[in-house]
C-alpha positions as CSV (number, residue, x, y, z in Angstrom):
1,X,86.7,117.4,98.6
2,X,90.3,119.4,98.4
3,X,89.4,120.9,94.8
4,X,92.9,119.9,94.0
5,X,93.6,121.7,90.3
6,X,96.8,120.3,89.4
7,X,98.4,117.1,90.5
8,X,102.3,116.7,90.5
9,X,103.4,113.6,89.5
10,X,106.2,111.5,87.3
11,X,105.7,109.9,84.3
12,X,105.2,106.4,85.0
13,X,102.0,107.4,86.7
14,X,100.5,110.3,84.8
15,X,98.3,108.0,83.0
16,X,96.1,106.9,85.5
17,X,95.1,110.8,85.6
18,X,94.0,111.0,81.8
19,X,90.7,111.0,82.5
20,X,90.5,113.8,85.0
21,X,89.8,116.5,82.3
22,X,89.9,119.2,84.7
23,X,92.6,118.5,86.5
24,X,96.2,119.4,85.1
25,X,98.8,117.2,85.4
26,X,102.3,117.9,85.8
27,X,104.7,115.7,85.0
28,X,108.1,116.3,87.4
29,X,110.5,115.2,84.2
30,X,109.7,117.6,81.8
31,X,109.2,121.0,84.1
32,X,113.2,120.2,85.2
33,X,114.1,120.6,81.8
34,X,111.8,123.4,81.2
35,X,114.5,126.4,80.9
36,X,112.1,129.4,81.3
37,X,111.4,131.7,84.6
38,X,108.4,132.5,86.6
39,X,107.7,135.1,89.0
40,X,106.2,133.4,91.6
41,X,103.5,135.6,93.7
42,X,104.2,136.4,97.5
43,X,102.7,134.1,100.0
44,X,101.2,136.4,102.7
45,X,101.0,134.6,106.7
46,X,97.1,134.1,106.5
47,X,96.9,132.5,103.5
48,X,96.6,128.3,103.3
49,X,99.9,126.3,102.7
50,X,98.7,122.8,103.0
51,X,95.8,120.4,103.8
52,X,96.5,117.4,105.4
53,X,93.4,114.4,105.7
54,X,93.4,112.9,109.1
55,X,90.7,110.4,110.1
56,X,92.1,111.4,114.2
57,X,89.6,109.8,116.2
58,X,86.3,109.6,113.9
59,X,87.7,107.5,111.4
60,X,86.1,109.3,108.8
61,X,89.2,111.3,106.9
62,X,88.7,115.3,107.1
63,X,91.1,118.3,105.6
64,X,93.1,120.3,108.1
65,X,94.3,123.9,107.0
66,X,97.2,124.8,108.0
67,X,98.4,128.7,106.8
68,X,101.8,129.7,106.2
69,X,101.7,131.1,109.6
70,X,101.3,127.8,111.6
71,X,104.0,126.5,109.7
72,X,106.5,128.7,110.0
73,X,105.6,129.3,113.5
74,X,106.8,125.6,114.3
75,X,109.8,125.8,111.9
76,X,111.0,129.0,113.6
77,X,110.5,127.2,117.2
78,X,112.4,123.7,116.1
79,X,115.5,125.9,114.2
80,X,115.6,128.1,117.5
81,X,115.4,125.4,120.1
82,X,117.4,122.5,118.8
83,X,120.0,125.2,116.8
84,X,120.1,123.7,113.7
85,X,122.5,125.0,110.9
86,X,124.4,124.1,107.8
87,X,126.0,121.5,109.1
88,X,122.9,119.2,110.1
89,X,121.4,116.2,108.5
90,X,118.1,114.1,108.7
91,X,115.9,112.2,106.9
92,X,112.3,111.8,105.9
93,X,111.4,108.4,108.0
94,X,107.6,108.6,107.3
95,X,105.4,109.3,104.5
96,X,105.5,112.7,103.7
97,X,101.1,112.6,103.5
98,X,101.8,113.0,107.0
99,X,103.0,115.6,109.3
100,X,104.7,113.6,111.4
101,X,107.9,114.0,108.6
102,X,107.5,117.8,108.3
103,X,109.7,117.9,111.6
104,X,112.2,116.6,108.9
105,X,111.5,118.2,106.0
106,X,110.8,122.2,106.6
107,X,113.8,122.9,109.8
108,X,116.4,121.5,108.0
109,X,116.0,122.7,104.7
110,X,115.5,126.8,106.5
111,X,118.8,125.9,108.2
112,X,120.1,125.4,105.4
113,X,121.4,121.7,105.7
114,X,120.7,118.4,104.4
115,X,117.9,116.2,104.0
116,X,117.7,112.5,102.6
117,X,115.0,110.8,101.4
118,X,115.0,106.8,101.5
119,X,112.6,104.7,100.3
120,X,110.5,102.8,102.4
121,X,112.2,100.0,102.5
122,X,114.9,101.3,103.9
123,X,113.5,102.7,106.8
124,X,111.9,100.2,107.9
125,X,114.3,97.6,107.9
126,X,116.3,98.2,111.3
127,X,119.6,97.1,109.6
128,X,119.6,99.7,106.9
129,X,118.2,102.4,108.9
130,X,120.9,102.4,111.5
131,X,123.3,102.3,108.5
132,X,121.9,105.1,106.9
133,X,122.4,107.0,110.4
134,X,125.7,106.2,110.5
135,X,126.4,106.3,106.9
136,X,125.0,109.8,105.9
137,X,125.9,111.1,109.4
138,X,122.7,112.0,110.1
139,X,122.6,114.4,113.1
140,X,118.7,114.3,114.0
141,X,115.9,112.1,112.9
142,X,112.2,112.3,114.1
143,X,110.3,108.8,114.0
144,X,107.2,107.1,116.1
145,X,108.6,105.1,119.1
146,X,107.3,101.8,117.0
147,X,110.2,102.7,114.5
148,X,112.4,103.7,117.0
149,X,112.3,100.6,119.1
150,X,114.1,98.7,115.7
151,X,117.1,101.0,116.8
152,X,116.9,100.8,120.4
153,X,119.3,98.7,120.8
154,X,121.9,99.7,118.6
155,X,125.1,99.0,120.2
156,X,126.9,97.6,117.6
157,X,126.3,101.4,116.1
158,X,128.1,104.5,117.3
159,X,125.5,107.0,115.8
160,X,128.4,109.3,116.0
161,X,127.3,112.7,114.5
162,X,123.8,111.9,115.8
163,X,122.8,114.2,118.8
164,X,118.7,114.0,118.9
165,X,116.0,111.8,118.1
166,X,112.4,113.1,118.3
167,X,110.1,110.9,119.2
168,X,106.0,111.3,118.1
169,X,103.0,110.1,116.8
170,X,102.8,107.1,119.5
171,X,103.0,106.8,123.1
172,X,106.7,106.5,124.0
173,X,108.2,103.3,125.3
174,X,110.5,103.9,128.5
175,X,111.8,100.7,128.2
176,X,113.3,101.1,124.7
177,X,114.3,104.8,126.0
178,X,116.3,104.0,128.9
179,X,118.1,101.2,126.4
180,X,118.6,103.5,123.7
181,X,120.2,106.4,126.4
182,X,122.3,103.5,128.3
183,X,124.7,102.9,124.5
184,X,124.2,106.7,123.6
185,X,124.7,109.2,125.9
186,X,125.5,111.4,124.4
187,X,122.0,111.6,122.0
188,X,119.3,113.7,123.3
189,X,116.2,112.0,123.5
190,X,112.7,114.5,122.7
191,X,109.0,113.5,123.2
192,X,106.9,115.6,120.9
193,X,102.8,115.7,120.7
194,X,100.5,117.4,118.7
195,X,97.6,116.9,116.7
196,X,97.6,118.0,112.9
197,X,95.4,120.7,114.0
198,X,97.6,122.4,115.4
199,X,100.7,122.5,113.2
200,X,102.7,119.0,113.9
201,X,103.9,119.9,117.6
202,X,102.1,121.7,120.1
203,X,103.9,119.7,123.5
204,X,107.2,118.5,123.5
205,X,109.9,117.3,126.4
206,X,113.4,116.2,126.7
207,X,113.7,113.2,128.5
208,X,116.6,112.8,131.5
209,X,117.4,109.3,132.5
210,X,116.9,111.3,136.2
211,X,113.0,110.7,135.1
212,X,112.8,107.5,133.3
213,X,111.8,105.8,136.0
214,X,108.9,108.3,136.9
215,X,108.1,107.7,133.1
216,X,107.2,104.7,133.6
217,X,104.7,104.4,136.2
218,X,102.8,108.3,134.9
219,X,103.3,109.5,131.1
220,X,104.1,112.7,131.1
221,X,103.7,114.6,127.0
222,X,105.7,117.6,128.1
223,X,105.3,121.7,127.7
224,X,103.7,123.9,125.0
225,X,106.6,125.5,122.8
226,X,106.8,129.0,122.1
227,X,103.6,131.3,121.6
228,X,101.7,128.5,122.3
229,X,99.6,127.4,125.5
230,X,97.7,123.9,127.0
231,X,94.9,124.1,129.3
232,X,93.1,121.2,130.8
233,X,89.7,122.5,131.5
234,X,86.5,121.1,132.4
235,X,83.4,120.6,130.8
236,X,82.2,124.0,131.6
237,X,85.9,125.0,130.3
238,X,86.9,125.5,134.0
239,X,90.4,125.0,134.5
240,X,91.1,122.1,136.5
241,X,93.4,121.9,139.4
242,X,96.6,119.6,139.6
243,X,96.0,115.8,139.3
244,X,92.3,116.5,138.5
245,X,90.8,114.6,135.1
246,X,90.2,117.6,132.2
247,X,90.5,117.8,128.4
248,X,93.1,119.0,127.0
249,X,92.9,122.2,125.2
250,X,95.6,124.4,122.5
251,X,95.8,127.3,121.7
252,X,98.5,130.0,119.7
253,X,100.1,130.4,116.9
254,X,99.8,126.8,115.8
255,X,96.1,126.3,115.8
256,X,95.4,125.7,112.5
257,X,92.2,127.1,110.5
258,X,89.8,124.3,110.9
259,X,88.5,121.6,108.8
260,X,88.3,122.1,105.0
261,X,84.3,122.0,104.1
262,X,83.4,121.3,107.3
263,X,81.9,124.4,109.4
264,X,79.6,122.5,112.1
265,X,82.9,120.0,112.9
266,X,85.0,123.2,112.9
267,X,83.2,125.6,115.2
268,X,82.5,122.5,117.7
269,X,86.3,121.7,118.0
270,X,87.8,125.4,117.7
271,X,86.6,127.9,120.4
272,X,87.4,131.5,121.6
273,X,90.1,131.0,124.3
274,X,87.7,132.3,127.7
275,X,91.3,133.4,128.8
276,X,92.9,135.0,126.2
277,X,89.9,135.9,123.7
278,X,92.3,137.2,120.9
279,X,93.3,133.6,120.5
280,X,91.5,130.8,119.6
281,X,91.7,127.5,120.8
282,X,91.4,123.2,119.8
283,X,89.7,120.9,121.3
284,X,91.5,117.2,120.8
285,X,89.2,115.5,122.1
């Protein structure tokens, strides 16, 4: 479905691509020790960095494409609002076939700071994951509240250099939270939503412990980030009034392309914004 060309891979695993005759493999050992130079070609805004399957609520897996734009769009917003530099660490604590990590990946490394990547087994295991924190000083970390209810309570751990956790993927738990903010208070605390089609987060929120309690009893997702906007509109795409039931609605700089081979799918879930026709809009559904 991708039309994938070349697949990058190590050596223990190359051969179970021998058979794909038309697709190159490159093996990650031997172009390290390839000494030569290549003039890479400019990546223009428009054109596609990455496609990313997601089954969302079909089940069925289908190809997002996402440009250059609608990535650096998001990167540009997380550096700016959360002021990373240099100095910062994270780590990847999902599988990187996900967006979920590229909150990880992509800020930190424009920042120009660090970025660890553990195995598996590492972060799943509540014990070594709030050592690593600790350990590697690690001074934000996104995860999906399931992962971040292993660390919850974590008193025993001072999490000294940490000052953020964003939390996605999941509804959050205000329970785990208000635990979490009651040994750290000095750690921000971030809820962040959006679907892969439009660029990792389109919604995000920092929790006070002045609103946990409100939290609880009515889930609140957040506000759009920069150069983006949410409408809850009808089903004649109506805005709706306060406290009235809509469907939620993204549009901006993060709305990615559409699906990969799938025209029908991708002109019934992206529209022309009736609001701001220059833009175009997603439907989640």
């Amino acid at each position: 479905d991708s039309g994938a060309q070349v697949i990058v891979t190590n050596e223990s695993l190359a051969g179970a691509y021998q058979h794909h005759k038309s697709i190159q493999v490159l093996q990650v050992e031997k172009a390290v020790l390839q000494s030569r130079t290549l003039d890479l070609p400019e990546a223009s805004a428009d054109q596609l960095a990455y496609v990313i399957y997601t089954s969302g609520t079909t089940g069925k897996p289908k190809g997002v494409q996402l440009t250059h734009r609608n990535l650096s769009h998001y990167v540009n917003w997380l550096t700016n609002e959360v002021t990373l530099q240099e100095c910062d660490r994270t780590a990847l604590l999902s599988s990187y076939a996900y967006d979920l990590g590229y909150t990880s990946i992509f800020p930190v490394l424009k920042a120009g700071g660090t970025l660890y990547v553990p195995r598996e087994d590492v972060y799943t295991d509540p014990v070594r994951l709030m050592r690593l924190i600790d350990e590697q000083e690690l001074t934000y970390i996104k995860m999906t509240p399931s992962l971040f209810h292993m660390i919850a309570d974590s008193k025993d751990h001072a999490f000294n250099a940490l000052r953020l956790v964003i939390l996605g993927g999941e509804p959050i738990v205000s329970e785990d939270v208000e635990t979490f903010m009651e040994q750290h208070p000095c750690v921000a605390v971030m809820n962040h939503y959006g679907p892969t089609e439009t660029t990792i987060g389109a919604v995000t929120k920092l929790i006070t412990k002045q609103e946990l309690g409100t939290l609880k009893d009515r889930s609140v997702i957040g506000q759009p980030i920069a150069h983006t906007r949410a409408l809850a509109l009808n089903r004649q795409q109506r805005l709706v009034p306060y406290g009235a039931p809509g469907e939620l609605y993204i549009s901006g700089e993060g709305v990615s392309r559409g699906y990969l081979n799938q025209p029908e799918l991708t002109a019934e879930r992206f529209l022309e914004n009736p609001y701001y026709p220059e833009e175009r809009m997603y439907r989640t559904g």
